[in-house]
N, C-alpha and C positions, 0 to 999 in steps of 0.2 A: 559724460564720457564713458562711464564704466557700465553703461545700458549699450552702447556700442561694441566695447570691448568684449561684450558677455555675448554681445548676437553675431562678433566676426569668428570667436572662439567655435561658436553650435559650427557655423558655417563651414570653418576647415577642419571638423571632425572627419574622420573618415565612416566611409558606411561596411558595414559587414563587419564589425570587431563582437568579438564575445559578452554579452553584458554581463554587468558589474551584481555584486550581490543585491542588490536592489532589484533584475531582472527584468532591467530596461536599457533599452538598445538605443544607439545615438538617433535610429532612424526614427524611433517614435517619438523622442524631443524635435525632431525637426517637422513633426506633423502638429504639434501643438499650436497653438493659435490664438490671439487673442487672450482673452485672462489668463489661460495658464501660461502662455511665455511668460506674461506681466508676474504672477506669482515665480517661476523659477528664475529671473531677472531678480527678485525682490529676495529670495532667499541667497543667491550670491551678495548681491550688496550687504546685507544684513552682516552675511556672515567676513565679507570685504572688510566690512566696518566696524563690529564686534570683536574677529579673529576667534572668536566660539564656532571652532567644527561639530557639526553633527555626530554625533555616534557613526549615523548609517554612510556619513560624507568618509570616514576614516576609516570604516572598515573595509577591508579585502580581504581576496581570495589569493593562496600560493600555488602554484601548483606544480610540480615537478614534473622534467621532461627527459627520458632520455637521449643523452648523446650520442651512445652507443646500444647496439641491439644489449639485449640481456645484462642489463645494468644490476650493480647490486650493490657499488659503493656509494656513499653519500655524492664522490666526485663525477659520478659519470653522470649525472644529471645535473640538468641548468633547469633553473625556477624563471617562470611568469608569475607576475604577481595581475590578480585583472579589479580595477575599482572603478567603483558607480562612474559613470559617465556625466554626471550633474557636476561631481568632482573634479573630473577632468578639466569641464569646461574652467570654473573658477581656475584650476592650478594654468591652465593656457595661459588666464588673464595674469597672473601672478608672474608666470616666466617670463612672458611678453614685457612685463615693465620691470625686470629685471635685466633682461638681456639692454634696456635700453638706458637705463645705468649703467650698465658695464661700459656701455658704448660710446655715450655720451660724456661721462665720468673720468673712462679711460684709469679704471679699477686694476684691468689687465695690460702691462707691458704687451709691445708688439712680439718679443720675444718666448711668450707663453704660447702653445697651442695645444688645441683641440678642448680650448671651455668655451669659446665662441664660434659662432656657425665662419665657416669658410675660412677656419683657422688651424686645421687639420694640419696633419706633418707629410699629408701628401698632396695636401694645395698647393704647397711651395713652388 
């Protein structure tokens, strides 16, 4: 199940994001083939089933944006943070079977919103 999980994750990556400090783009994980999907499947699981992250799986990039032209306080800028896209995929699989605890579990009152998709305070 979690070899599925890990191939529907590549699948709804989006194309064109900035790659991760590792300097690989989701588009060349979806050119992989053959052994090395089977290797980058086998390093999720591993790390699925260990819970031992990588150094290179937990490092990121910050990077500071201006909000306004000629920014010069801490406040007028908003941070990106951008990480490995291998990481990605795992943290996909990881929210996916949370959110379906939430769901299933019913963790969240109906009266909570906006921790669950289509729970917003302007779905109402």
């Amino acid at each position: 199940m979690l070899t599925e999980e890990i191939l529907l994750a590549l699948k709804e990556m989006k194309n064109n994001k900035a790659e991760g400090p590792d300097n690989i783009t989701v588009e060349m994980f979806r050119c992989l083939d053959g052994k090395a999907t089977t290797v980058l499947i086998d390093v999720c699981k591993t790390i699925y089933t260990t819970g031992i992250w990588p150094t290179d799986f937990v490092q990121s990039i910050m990077l500071p944006l201006e909000k306004k032209p000629n920014a010069t306080r801490c406040e007028d800028f908003r941070t990106i943070t951008v990480i490995s896209h291998a990481a990605k995929i795992l943290l996909k699989v990881l929210q996916k079977r949370i959110e379906t605890k939430v769901d299933t579990v019913r963790f969240l009152s109906d009266d909570q919103f906006g921790f669950r998709k289509g729970t917003g305070t302007r779905e109402l």
